[in-house]
N, C-alpha and C positions, 0 to 999 in steps of 0.2 A: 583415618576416616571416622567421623564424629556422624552416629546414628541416631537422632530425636524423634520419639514418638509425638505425631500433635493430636491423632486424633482414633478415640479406642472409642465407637459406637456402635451398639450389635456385632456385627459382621465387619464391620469399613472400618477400615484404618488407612491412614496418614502418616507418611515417615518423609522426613526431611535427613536429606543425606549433605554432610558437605566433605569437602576432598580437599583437604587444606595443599593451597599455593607450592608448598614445597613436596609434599607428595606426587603432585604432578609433574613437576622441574623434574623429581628423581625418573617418575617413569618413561618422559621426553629424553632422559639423556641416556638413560638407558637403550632404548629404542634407537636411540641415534649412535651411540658406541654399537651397537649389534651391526649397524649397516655401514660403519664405518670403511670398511676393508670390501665394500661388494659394490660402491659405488664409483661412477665413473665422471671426473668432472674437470674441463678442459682446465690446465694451469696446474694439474697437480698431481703426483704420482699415485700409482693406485693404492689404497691402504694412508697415504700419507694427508688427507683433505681433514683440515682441524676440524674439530668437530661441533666450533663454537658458527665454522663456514655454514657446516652443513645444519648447524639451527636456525643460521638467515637463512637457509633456501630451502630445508623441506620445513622447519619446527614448526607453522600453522598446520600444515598437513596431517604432519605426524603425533601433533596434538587432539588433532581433531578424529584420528587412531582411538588414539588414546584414551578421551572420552566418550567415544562407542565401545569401548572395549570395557570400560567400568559399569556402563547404562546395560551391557548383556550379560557381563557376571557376575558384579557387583548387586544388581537385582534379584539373582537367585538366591542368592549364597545370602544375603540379608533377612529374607523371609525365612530361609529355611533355619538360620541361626536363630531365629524367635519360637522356632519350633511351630510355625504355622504351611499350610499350603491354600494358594492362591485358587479361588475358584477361575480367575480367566488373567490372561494377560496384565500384568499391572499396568497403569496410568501413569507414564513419568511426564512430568511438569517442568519447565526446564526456561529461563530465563527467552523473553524477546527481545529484549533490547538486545539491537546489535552492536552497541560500543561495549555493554557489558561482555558479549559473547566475545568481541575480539581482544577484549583482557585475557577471557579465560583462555583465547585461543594464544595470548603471546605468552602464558605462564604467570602473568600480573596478577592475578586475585585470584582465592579460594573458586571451584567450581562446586556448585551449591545445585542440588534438584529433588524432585518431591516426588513421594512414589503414594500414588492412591489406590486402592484393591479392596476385594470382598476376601474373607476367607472361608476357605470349606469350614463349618463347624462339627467337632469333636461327636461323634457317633459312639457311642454305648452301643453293642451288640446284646442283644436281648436274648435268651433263650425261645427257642420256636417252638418247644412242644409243647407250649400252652394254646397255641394255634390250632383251631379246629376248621377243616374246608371238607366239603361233600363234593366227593369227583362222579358226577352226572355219567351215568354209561349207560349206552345202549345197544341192543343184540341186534343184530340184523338179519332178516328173516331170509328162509328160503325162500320164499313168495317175491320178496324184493330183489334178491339173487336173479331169480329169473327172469323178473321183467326187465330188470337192465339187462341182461343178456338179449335177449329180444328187441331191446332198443341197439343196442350195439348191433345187431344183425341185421336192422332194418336198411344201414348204409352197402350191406352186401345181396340186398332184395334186389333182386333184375326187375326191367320196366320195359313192354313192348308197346309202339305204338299203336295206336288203336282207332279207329271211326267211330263216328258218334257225339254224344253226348259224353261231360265228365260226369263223374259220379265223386261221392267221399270215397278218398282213398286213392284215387286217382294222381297223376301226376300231372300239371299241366307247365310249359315251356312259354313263359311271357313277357314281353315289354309295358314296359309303362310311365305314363307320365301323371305325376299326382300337380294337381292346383289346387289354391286356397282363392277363392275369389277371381277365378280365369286364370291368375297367374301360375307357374310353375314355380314352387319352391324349391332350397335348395334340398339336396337328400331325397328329393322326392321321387324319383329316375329310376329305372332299372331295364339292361336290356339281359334277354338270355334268360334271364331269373325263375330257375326252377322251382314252383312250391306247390307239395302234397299238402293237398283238399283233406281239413280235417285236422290238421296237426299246428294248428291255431299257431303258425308264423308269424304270420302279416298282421296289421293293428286288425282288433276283436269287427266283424262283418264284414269283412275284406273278402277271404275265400267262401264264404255261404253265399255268396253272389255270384260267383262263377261255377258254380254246378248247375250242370246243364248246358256249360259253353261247349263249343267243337273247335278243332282245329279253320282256321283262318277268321272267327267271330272274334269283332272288333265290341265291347261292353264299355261301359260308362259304370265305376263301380262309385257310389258314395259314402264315405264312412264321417265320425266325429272320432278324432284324437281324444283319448281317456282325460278325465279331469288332471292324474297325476301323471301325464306325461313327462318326458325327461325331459325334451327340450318344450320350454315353454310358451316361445312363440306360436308353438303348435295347439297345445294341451286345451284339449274342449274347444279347437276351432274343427268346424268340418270342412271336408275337403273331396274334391270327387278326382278319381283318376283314368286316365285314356286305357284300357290296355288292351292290348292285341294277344291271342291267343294263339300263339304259334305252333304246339305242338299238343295234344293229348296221349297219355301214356298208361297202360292199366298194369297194375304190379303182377309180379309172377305170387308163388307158393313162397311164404316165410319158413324156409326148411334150417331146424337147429340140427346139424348134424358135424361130425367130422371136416365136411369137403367145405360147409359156409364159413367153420370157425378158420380152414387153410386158404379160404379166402382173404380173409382178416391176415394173414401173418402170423398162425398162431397153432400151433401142432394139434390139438384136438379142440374137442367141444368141451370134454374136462376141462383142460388146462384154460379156456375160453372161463367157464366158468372161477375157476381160481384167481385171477387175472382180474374178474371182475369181483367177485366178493374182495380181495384185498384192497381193490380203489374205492369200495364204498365203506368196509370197514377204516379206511386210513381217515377218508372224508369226517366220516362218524369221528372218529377217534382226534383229529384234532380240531374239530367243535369244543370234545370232552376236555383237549388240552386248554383249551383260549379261555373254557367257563372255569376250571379250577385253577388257572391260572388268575383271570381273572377276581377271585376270592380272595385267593392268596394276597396278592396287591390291594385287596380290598383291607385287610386284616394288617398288613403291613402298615398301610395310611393308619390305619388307626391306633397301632403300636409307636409309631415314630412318629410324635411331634415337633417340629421345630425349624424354627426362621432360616428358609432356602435365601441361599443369596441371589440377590435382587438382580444381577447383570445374568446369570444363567437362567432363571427366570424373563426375561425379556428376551433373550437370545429364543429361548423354546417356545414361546408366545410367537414371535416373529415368523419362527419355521409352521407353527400350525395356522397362525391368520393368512401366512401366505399360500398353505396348499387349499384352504376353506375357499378362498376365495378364486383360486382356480379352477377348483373343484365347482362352484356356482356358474362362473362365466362361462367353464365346457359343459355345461347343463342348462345355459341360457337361464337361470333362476334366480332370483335376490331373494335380503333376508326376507322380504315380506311375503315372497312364496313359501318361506318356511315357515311362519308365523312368528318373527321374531324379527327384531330391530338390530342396528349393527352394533347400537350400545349395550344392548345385552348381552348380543352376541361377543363381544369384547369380553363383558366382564365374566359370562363362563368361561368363555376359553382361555383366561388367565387364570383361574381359580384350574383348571385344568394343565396347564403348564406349571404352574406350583407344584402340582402334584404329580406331574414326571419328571419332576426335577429334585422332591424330596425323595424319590421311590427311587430314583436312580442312584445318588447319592448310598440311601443305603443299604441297595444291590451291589452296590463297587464296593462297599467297606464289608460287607459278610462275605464277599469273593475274594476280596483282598487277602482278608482275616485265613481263611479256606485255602488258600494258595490254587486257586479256579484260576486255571489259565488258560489260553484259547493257543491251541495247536498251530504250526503253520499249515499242515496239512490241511485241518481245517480252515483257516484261511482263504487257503488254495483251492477247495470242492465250494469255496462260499462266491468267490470270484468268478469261477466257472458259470458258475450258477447264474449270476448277475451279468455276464457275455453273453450267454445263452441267450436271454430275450431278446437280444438287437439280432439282427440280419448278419449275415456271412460277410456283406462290404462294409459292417461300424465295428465289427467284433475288434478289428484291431486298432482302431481308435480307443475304444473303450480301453482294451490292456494298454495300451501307454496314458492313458489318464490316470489311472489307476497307479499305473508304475511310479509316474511323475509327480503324483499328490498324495503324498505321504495321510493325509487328512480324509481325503476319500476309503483310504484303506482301515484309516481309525472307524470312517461309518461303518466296515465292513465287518471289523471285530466286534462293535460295542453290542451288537443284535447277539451273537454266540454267545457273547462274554455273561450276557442277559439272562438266556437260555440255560445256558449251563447251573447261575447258580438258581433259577427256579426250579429245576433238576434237582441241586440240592438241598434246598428246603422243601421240596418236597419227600424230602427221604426222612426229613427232622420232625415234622410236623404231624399233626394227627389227621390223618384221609381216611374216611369213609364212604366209599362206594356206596353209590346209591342206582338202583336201576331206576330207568325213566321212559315214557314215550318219547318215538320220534320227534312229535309235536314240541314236547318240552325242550328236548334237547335244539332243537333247531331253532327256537322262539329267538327273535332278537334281544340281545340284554340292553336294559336301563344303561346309558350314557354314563361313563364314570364319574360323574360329578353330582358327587350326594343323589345317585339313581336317579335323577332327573331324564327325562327321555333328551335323545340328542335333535336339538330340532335344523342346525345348518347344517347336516350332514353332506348335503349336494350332490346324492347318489341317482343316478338314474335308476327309473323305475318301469321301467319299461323300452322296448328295443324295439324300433321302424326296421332293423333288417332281421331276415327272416332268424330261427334258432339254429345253433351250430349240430350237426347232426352227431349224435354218439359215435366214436368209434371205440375199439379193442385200445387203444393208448389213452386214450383221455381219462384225468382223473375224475371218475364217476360222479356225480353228487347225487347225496342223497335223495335228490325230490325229481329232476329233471337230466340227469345224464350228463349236462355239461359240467364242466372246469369249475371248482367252488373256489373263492378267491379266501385265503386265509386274511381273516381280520384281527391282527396281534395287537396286542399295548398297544 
């Protein structure tokens, strides 16, 4: 096998491989003395079929074996003899002409093919304790302690129905139909729909208009969708809605005690309490994780320079323009609601795929280097994890996708593998604790890309169904009681 470089430029390279004529004849008849004695063919005893027979009747076949079998290990074992590793798949090139192809396939002519590829480029590990990051931390107060406890109790408030007029604070039991223009949009509907007066659910002037309704008043409420509404066909149109007022309900006594927390499922009002300081210390706490991580990768980019190969680069550009734009469509938004063009938006978001594609590179090679390996058990609590969010009837769809695609399970490791060695450069590196307000700490960060603010994020910003009420499991957040969504790398 004669190996020719033709082409050494940055990262790409070019190898022409050819497998001269009689290499192949050897491994054709090789192949065919192996099968010789296991085949069966009318006219001829078993074991005894010449075996020049059986190259008239299987040797295109078992040629064309043969050079699948050079193109899958032939390929590896080439690269890795140069002492390189391929960033994705090589590109084998391989004759169209089909008179050519059935030479190579009767053994007539050398078979000849070209292999094209990026390669990972050589990482120098750097020392990290010349790295300096401030891990942002914040105390959480008793005063906050308690008022999420109070919010968590407010789901276990009794409500009796009442006559009268509603008041703030009150419960009221409603249907309704919202229009833009006469018509009924969609999303706009609700039948049954419980919401307490006051506790600003419904879009801003929604319930200040229904105090003072009674049970069986039919109202006409009008409001205007916020300028930065989520969905935009909506955002700063106004809209008036039908609704019927079905029921009135006025709260009982908000008693913290014992018997409200064993309401909850939850053995005392202590342990109530404990339960909730850990969900908003955890919230807090990995804020504090994502900003000094954050740094850390900030500090890394600017330690590690150097030419990402261009095909992993585009593969990562791909996966983030296509959730960007998902992410617009289920928000009903474009770039120009975000203040930005799609050509811009293009050229950050590649300048940003650059940059988790160099960052990741030399997270694998300081993990590598560390012998950072990700457990199967962890694996397994990660999988779970990722079952969890679908329903009881896709859970087991999901574990055989999982099972089946070996690839999905690679998505599954690369996140710990991640983690792990941010773990440990964090253990290498110089951290200084820093205390902060809440304020600080919960401020959104500048877009990773040279701090510039992210402007197609296509996050909704507001919510037409009412807010999800705290309970004793939810993991707390900071500001408002509901589920904080971790926003990682």
């Amino acid at each position: 096998m004669q190996v020719t470089e033709t082409l050494n430029s940055g990262l790409k390279r070019e190898i022409k491989v050819t497998v001269p004529a009689s290499d192949m004849e050897d491994r054709l008849m090789k192949r065919l003395v192996d099968v010789k004695d296991k085949v069966r063919i009318n006219g001829f005893r078993p074991g005894k079929v010449p075996v020049q027979h059986l190259r008239k009747v299987y040797g295109k076949s078992f040629m064309a074996e043969v050079v699948n079998e050079i193109l899958t290990n032939s390929t590896r074992t080439i690269i890795s003899d140069r002492g390189e590793k391929a960033a994705m798949q090589p590109e084998v090139k391989m004759t169209e002409d089909e008179k050519e192809a059935e030479r190579i396939l009767n053994g007539g002519v050398d078979f000849e093919f070209e292999l094209a590829y990026e390669i990972i480029p050589a990482i120098e590990i750097k020392d990290a304790s010349g790295i300096k990051v401030t891990r942002k931390v914040y105390d959480v107060t008793e005063e906050e302690i308690e008022a999420q406890v109070r919010r968590v109790a407010e789901s276990a408030r009794s409500y009796e129905p009442k006559t009268g007029q509603a008041a703030d604070g009150d419960r009221l039991t409603i249907d309704f139909v919202g229009k833009i223009d006469g018509e009924p949009f969609e999303g706009g509907q609700g039948t049954d729909q419980q919401l307490v007066l006051g506790s600003n659910a419904f879009i801003p002037g929604f319930e200040e208009q229904l105090v003072g309704a009674a049970a069986g008043d039919e109202k006409l409420v009008t409001v205007t969708f916020p300028d930065d509404y989520s969905a935009a066909k909506l955002a700063g149109k106004e809209a008036t809605f039908d609704v019927t007022v079905k029921e009135v309900s006025k709260p009982g006594e908000l008693e913290l005690n014992d018997e409200t927390a064993k309401s909850l499922g939850i053995d005392s009002l202590e342990r109530l309490r404990e339960i909730v300081k850990g969900q908003i210390e955890s919230q807090f706490g990995q804020m504090t994780r994502q900003k000094v991580k954050r740094e850390l990768l900030d500090a890394l980019d600017a330690t590690y320079q150097f030419e990402a190969p261009s095909k992993l680069v585009e593969a990562e550009f791909n996966n983030i323009w296509g959730q960007v734009n998902r992410d617009l469509e289920s928000a009903g938004r474009s770039f120009a609601d975000e203040e930005t063009t799609e050509e811009e938006a293009r050229v950050e978001y590649m300048k940003l795929a650059e940059r988790r594609v160099r960052l990741g590179l030399v997270l694998a090679e300081i993990g590598d280097k560390a012998g950072v390996q990700v457990t199967d058990e962890e694996l397994q609590r990660s999988l779970f994890d990722s079952v969890r969010r679908f329903g009881a009837d896709q859970q087991q769809q999901v574990f055989d996708f999982y099972r089946n695609n070996p690839n999905a399970v690679a998505s599954l490791r690369a996140p710990l593998f991640e983690e792990k060695v941010v773990d440990l450069l964090l253990t290498q590196v110089d951290v200084t604790d820093q205390k902060v307000s809440k304020e600080e700490l919960t401020a959104e960060d500048s877009d990773e890309i040279g701090g510039k603010p992210a402007k197609t994020d296509a996050k909704p910003k507001k919510k037409a169904a009412p807010k999800k009420k705290a309970t004793a499991t939810d993991e707390a957040a900071p500001n408002e009681g509901a589920a904080a969504k971790d926003e990682s790398e």
